[in-house]
Biotite code that builds the C-alpha atoms (Angstrom):
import biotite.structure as struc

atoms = struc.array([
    struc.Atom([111.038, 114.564, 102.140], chain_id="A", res_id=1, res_name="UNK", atom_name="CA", element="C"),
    struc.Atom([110.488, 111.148, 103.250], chain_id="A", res_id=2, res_name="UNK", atom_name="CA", element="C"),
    struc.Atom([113.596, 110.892, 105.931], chain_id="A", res_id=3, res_name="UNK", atom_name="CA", element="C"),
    struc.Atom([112.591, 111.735, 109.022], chain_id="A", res_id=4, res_name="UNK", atom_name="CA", element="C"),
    struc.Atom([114.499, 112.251, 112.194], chain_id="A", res_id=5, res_name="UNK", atom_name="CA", element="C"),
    struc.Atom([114.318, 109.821, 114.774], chain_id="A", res_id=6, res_name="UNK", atom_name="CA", element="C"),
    struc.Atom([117.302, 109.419, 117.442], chain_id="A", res_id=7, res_name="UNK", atom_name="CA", element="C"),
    struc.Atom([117.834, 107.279, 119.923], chain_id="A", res_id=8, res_name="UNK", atom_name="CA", element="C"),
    struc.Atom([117.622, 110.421, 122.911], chain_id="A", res_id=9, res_name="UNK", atom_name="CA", element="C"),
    struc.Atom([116.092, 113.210, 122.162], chain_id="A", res_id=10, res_name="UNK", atom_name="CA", element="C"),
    struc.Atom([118.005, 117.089, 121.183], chain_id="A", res_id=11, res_name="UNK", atom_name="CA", element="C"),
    struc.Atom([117.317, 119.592, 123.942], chain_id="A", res_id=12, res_name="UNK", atom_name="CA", element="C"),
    struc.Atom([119.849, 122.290, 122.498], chain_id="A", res_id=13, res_name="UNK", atom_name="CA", element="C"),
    struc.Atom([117.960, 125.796, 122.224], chain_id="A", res_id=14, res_name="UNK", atom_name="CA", element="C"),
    struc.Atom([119.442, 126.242, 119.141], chain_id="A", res_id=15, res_name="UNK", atom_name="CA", element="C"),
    struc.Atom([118.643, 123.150, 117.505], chain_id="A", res_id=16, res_name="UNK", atom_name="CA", element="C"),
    struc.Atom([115.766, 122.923, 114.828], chain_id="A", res_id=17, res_name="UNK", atom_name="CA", element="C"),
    struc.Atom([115.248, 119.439, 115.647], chain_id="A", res_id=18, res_name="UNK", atom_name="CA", element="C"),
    struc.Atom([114.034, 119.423, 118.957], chain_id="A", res_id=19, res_name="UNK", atom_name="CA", element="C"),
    struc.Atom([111.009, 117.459, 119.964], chain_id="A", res_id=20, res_name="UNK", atom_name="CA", element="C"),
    struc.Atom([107.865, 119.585, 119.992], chain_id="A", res_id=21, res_name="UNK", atom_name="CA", element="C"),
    struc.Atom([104.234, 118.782, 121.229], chain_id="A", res_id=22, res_name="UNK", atom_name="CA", element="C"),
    struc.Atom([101.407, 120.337, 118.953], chain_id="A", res_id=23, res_name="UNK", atom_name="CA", element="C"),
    struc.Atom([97.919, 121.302, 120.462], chain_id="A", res_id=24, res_name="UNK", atom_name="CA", element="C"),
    struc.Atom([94.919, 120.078, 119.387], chain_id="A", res_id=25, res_name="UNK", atom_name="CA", element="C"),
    struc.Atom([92.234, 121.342, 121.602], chain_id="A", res_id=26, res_name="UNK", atom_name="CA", element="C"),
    struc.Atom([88.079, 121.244, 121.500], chain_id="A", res_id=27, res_name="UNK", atom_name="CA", element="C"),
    struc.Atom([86.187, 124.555, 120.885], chain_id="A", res_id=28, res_name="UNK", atom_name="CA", element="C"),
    struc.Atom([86.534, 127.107, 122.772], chain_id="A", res_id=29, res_name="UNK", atom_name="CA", element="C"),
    struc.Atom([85.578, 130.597, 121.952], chain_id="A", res_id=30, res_name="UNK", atom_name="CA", element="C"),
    struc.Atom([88.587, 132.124, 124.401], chain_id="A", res_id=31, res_name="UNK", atom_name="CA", element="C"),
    struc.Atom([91.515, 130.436, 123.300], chain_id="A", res_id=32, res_name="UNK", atom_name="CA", element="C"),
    struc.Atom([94.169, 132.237, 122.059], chain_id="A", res_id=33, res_name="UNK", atom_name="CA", element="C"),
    struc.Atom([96.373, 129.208, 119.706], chain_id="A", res_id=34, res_name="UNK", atom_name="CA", element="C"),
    struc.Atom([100.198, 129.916, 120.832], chain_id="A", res_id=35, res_name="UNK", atom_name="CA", element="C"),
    struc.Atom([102.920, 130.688, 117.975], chain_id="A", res_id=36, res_name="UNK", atom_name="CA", element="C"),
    struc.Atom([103.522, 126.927, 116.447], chain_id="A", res_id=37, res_name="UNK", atom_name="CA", element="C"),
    struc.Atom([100.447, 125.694, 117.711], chain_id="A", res_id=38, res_name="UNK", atom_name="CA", element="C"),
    struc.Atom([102.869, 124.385, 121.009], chain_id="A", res_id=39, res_name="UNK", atom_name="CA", element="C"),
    struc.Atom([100.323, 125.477, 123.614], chain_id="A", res_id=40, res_name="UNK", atom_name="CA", element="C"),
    struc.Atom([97.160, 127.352, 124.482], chain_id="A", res_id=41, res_name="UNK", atom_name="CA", element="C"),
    struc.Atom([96.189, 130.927, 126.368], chain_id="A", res_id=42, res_name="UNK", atom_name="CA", element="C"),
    struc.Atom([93.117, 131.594, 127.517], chain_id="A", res_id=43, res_name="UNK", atom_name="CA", element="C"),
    struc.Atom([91.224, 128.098, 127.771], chain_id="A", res_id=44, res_name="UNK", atom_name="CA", element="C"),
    struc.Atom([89.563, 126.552, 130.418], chain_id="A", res_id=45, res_name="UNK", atom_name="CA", element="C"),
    struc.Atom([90.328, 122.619, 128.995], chain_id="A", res_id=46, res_name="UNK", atom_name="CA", element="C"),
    struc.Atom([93.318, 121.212, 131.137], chain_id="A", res_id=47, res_name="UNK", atom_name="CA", element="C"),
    struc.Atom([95.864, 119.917, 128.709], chain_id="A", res_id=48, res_name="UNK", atom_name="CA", element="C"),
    struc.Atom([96.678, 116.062, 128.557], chain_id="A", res_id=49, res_name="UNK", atom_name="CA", element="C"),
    struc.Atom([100.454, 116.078, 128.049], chain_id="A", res_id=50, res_name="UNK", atom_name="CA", element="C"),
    struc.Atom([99.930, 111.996, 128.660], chain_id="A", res_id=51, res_name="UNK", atom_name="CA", element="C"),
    struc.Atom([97.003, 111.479, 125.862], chain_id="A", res_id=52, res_name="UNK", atom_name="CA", element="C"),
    struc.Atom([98.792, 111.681, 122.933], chain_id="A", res_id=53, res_name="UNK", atom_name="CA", element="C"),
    struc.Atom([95.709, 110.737, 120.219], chain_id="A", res_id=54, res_name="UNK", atom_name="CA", element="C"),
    struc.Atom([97.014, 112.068, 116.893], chain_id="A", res_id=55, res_name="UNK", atom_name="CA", element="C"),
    struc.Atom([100.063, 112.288, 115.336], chain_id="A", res_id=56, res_name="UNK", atom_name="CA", element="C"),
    struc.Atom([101.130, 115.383, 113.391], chain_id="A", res_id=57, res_name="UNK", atom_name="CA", element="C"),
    struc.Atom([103.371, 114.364, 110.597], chain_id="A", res_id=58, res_name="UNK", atom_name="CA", element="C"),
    struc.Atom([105.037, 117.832, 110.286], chain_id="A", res_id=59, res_name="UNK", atom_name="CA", element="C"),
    struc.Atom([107.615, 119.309, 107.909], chain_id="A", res_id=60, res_name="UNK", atom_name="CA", element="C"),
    struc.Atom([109.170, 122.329, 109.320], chain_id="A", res_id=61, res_name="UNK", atom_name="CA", element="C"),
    struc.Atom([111.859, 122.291, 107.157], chain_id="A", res_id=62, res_name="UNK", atom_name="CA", element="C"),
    struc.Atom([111.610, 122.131, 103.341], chain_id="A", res_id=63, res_name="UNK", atom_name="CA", element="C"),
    struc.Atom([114.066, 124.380, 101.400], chain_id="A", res_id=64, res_name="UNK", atom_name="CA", element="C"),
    struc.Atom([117.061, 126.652, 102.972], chain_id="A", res_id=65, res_name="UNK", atom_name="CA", element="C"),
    struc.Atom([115.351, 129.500, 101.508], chain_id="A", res_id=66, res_name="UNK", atom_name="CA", element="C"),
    struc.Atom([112.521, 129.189, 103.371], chain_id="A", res_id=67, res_name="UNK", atom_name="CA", element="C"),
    struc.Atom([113.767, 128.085, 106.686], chain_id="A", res_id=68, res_name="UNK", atom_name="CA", element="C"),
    struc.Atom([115.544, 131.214, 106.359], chain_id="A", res_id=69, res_name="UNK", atom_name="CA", element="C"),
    struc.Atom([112.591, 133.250, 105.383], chain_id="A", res_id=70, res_name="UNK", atom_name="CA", element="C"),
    struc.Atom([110.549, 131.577, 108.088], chain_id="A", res_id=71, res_name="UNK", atom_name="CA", element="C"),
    struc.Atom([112.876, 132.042, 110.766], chain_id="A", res_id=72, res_name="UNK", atom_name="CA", element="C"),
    struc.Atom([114.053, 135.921, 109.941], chain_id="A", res_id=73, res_name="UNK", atom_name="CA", element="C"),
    struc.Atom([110.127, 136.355, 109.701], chain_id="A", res_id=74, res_name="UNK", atom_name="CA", element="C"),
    struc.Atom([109.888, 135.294, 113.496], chain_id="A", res_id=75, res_name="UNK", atom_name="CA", element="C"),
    struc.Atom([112.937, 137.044, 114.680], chain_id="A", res_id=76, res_name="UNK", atom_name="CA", element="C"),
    struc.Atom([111.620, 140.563, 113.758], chain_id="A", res_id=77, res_name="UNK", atom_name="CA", element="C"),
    struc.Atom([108.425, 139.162, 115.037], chain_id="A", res_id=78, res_name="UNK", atom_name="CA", element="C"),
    struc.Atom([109.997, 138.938, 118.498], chain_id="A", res_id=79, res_name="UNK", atom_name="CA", element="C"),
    struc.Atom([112.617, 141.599, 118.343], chain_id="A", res_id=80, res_name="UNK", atom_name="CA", element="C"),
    struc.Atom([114.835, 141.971, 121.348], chain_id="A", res_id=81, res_name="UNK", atom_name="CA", element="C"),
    struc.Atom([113.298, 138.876, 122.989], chain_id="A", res_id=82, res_name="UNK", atom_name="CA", element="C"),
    struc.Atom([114.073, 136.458, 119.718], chain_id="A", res_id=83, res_name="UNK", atom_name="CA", element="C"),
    struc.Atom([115.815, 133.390, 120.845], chain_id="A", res_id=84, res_name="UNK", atom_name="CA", element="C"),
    struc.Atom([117.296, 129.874, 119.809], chain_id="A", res_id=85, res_name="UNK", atom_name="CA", element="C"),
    struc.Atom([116.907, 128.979, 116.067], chain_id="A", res_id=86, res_name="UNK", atom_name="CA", element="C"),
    struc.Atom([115.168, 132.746, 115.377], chain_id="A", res_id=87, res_name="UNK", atom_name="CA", element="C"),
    struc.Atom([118.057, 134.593, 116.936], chain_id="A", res_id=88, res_name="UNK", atom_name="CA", element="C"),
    struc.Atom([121.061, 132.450, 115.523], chain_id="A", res_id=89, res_name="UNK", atom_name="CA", element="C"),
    struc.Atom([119.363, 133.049, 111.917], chain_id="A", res_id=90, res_name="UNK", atom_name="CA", element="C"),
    struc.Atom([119.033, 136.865, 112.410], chain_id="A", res_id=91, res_name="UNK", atom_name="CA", element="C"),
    struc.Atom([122.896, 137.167, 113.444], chain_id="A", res_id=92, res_name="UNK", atom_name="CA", element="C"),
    struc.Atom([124.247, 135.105, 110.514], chain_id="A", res_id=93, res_name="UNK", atom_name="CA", element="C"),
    struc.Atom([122.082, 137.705, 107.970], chain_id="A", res_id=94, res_name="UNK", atom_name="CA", element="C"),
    struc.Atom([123.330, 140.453, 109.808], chain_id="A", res_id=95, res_name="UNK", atom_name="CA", element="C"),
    struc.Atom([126.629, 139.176, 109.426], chain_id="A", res_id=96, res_name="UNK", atom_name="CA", element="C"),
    struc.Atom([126.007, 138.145, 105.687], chain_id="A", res_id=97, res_name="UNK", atom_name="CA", element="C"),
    struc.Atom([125.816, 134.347, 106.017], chain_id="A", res_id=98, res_name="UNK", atom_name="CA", element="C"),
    struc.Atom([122.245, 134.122, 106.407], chain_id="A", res_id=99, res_name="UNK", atom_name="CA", element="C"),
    struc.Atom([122.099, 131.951, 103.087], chain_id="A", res_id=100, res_name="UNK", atom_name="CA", element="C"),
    struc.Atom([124.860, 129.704, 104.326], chain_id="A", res_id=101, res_name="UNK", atom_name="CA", element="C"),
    struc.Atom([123.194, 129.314, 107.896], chain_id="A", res_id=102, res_name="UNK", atom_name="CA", element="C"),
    struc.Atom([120.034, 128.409, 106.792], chain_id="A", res_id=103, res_name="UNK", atom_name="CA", element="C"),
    struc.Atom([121.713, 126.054, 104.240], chain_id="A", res_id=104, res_name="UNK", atom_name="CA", element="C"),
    struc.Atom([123.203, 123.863, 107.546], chain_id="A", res_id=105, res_name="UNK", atom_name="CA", element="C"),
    struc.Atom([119.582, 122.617, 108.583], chain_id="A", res_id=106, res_name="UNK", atom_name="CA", element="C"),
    struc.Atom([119.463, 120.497, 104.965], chain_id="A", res_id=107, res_name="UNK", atom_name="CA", element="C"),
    struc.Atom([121.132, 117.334, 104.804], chain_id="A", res_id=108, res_name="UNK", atom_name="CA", element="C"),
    struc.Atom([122.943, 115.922, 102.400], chain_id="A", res_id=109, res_name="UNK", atom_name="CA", element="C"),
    struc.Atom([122.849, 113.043, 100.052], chain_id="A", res_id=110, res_name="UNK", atom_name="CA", element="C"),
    struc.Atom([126.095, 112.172, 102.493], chain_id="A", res_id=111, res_name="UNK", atom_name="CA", element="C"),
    struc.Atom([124.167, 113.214, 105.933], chain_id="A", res_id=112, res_name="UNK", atom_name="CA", element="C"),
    struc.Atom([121.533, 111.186, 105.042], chain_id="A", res_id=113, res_name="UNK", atom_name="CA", element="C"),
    struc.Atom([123.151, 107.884, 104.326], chain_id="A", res_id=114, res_name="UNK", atom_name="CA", element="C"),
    struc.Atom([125.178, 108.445, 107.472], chain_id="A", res_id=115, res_name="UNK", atom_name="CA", element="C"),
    struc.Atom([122.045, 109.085, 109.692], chain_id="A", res_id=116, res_name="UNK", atom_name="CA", element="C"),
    struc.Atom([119.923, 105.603, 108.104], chain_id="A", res_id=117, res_name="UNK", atom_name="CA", element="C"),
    struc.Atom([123.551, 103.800, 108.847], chain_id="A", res_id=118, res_name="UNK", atom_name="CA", element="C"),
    struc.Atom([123.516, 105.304, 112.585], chain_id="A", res_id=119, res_name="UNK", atom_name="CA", element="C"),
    struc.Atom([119.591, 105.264, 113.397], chain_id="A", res_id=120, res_name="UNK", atom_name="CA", element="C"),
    struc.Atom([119.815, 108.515, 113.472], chain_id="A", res_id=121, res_name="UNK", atom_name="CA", element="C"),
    struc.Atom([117.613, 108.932, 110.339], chain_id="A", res_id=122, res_name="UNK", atom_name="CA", element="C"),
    struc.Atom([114.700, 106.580, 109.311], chain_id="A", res_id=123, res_name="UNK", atom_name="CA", element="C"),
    struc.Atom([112.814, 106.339, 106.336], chain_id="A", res_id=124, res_name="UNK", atom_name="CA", element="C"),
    struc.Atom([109.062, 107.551, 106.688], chain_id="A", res_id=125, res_name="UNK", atom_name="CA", element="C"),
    struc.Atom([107.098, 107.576, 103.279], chain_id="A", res_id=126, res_name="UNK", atom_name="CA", element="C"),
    struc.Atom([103.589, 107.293, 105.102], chain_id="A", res_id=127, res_name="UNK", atom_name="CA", element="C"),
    struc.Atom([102.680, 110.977, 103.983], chain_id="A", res_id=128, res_name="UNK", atom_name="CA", element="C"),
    struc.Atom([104.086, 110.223, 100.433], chain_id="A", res_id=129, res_name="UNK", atom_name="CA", element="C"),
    struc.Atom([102.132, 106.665, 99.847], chain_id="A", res_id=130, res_name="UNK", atom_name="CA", element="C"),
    struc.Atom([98.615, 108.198, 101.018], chain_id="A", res_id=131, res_name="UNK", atom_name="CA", element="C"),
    struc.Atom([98.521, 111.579, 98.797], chain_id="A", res_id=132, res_name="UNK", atom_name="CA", element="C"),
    struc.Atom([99.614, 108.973, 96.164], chain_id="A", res_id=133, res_name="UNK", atom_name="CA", element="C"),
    struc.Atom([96.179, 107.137, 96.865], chain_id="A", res_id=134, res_name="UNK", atom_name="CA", element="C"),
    struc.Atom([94.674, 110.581, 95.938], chain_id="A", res_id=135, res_name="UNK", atom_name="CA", element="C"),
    struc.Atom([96.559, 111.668, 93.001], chain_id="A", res_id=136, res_name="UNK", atom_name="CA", element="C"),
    struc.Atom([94.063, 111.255, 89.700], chain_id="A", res_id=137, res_name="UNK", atom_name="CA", element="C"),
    struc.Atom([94.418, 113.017, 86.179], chain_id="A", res_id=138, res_name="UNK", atom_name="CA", element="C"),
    struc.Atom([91.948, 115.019, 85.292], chain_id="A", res_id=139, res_name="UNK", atom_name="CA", element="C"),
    struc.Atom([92.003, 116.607, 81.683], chain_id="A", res_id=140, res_name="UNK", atom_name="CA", element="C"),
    struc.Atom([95.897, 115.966, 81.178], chain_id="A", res_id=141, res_name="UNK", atom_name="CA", element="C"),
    struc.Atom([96.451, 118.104, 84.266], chain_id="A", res_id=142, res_name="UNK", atom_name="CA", element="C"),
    struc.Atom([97.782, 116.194, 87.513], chain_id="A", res_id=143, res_name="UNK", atom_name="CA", element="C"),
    struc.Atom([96.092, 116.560, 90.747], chain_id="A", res_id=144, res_name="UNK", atom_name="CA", element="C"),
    struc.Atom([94.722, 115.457, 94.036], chain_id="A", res_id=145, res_name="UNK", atom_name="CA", element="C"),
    struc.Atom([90.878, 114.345, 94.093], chain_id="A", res_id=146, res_name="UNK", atom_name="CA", element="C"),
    struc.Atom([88.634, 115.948, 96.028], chain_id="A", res_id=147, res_name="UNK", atom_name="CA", element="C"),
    struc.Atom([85.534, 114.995, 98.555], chain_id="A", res_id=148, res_name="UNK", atom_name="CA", element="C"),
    struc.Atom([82.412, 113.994, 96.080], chain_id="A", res_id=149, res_name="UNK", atom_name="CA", element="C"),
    struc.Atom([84.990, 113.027, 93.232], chain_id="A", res_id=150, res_name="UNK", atom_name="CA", element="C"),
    struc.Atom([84.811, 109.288, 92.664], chain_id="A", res_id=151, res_name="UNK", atom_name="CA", element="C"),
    struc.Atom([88.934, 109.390, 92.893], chain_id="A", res_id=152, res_name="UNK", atom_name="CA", element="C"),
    struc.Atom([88.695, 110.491, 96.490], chain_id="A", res_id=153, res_name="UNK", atom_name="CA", element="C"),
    struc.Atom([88.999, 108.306, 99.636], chain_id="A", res_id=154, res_name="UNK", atom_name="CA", element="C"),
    struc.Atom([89.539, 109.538, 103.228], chain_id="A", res_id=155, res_name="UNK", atom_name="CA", element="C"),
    struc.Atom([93.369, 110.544, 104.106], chain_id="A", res_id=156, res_name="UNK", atom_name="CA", element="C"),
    struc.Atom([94.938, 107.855, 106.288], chain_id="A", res_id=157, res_name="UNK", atom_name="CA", element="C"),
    struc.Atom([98.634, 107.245, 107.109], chain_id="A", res_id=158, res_name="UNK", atom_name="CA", element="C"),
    struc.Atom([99.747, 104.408, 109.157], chain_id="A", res_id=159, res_name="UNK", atom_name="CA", element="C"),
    struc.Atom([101.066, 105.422, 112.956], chain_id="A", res_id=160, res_name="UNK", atom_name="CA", element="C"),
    struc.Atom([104.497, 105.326, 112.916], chain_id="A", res_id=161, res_name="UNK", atom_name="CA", element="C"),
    struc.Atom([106.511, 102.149, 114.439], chain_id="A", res_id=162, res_name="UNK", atom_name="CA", element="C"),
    struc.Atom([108.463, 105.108, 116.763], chain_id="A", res_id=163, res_name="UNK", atom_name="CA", element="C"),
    struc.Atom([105.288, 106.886, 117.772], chain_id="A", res_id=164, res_name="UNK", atom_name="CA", element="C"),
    struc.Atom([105.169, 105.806, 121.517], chain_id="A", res_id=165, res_name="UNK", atom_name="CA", element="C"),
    struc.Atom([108.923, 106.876, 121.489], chain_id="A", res_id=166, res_name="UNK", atom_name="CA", element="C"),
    struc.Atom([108.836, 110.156, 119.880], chain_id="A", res_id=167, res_name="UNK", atom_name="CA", element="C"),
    struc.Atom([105.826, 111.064, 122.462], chain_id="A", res_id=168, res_name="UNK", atom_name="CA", element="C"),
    struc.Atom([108.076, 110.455, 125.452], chain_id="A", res_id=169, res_name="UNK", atom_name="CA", element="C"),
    struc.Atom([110.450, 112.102, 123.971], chain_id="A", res_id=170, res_name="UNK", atom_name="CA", element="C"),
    struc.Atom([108.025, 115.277, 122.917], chain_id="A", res_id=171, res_name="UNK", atom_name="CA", element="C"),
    struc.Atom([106.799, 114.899, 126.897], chain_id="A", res_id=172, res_name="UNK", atom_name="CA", element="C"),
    struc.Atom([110.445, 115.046, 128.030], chain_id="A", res_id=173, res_name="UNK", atom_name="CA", element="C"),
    struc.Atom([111.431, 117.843, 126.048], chain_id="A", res_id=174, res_name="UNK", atom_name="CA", element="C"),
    struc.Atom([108.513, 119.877, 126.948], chain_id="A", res_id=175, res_name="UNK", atom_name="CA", element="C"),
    struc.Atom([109.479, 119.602, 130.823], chain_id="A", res_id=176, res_name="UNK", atom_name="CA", element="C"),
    struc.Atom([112.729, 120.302, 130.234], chain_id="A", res_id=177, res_name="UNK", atom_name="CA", element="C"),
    struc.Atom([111.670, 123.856, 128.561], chain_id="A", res_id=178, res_name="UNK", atom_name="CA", element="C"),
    struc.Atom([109.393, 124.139, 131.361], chain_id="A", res_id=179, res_name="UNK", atom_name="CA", element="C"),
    struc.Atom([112.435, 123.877, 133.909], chain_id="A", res_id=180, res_name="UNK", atom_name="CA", element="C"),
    struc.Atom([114.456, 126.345, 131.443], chain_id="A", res_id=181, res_name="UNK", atom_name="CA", element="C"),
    struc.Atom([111.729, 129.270, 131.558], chain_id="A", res_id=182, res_name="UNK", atom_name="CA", element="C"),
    struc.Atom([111.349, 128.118, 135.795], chain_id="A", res_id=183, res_name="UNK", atom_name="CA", element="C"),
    struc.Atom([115.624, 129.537, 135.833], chain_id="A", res_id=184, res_name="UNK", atom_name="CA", element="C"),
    struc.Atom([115.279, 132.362, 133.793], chain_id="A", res_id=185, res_name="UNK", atom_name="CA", element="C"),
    struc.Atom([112.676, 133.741, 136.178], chain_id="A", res_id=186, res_name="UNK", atom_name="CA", element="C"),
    struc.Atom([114.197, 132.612, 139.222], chain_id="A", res_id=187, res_name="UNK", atom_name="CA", element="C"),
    struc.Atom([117.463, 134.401, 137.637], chain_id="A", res_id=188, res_name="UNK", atom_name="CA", element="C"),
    struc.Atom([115.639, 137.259, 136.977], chain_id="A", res_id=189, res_name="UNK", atom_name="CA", element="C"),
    struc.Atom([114.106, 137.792, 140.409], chain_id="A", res_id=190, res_name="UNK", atom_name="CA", element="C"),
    struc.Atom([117.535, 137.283, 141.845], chain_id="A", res_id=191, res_name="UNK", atom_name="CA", element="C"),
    struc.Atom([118.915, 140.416, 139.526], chain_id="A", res_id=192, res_name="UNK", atom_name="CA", element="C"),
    struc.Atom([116.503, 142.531, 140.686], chain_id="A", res_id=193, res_name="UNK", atom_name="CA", element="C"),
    struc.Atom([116.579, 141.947, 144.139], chain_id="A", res_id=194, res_name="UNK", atom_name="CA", element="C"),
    struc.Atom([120.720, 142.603, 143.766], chain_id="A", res_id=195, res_name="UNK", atom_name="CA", element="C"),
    struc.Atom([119.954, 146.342, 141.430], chain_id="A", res_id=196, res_name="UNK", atom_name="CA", element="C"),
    struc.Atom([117.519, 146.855, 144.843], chain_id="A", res_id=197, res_name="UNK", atom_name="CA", element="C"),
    struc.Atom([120.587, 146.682, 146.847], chain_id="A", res_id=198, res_name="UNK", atom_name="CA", element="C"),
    struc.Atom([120.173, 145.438, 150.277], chain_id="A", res_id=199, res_name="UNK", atom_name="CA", element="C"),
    struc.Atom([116.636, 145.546, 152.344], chain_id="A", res_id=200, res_name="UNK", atom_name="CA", element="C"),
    struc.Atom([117.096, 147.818, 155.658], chain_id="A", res_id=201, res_name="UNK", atom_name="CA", element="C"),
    struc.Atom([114.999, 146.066, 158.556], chain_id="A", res_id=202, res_name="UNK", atom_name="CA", element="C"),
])
């Protein structure tokens, strides 16, 4: 896994894996309540700083089909009725018997992946790769990572990546645009009830 995804605009489709996400990182606090995905907080009094971006969290969401699929059937029963985008799609192509092939889509190919480095869609990003190589030792025939206090060990670093200021516009972006999404559904709610109230008599 050393492709990452890095287009020139950022994916705002629901339904898309790929979309750019913000993770929370937040100082202690013996109230907060950590949201699924570690995208936001509940029950904190720190103000989050959507324009400090400090660390960057090389994630890997993705890894195999099979557990993409287990990962994403695992939050659709999580959320029942109220599953949505990526959870949702994933439960209705098991139910239908194409889970396997569904969850198969989000991989790319040796084909996809030569396309997306030709396109700039794709970019390669070993950073995560190189440094646990700095901390692989043998040890008794057996390969491993050193630990803290092991002579072999030295601190985890990896490089910030050349897109970094762009992907966290593009993280801010995307979260404002979810913001305005969850701003219609309740403004579309309030308008359904107030139409199964019928009309207000003065």
């Amino acid at each position: 896994m050393t492709v990452r995804y890095a287009p020139p605009a950022a994916v705002h489709s629901p339904i898309s894996p790929f979309r750019p996400y913000f993770k929370v990182a937040h100082r202690a606090d013996p109230t907060v309540i950590v949201q699924r995905g570690n995208h936001e907080l509940r029950h904190t009094r720190h103000r989050a700083l959507l324009d400090w971006c400090p660390l960057e969290v090389l994630h890997f969401p993705i890894r195999t089909a099979e557990q993409v699929k287990r990962k994403y059937l695992a939050w659709a029963d999580v959320f029942g009725s109220e599953a949505k985008g990526t959870h949702l799609t994933t439960a209705r192509a098991e139910r239908d018997g194409t889970g396997d092939e569904h969850a198969a889509a989000y991989l790319l190919s040796d084909e996809l992946v030569r396309r997306g480095l030709r396109d700039g869609v794709l970019e390669h990003d070993t950073r995560l790769r190189d440094a646990l190589g700095q901390l692989e030792c043998a040890t008794g025939g057996a390969r491993r990572f050193a630990l803290p206090g092991e002579s072999a060990w030295r601190p985890l670093v990896a490089a910030t990546s050349p897109s970094f200021v762009a992907d966290h516009l593009a993280a801010r972006d995307a979260h404002w645009i979810r913001l305005a999404r969850r701003l219609d559904q309740i403004a579309c709610r309030v308008a359904s009830m107030e139409l199964s109230a019928g009309p207000r008599r003065g």
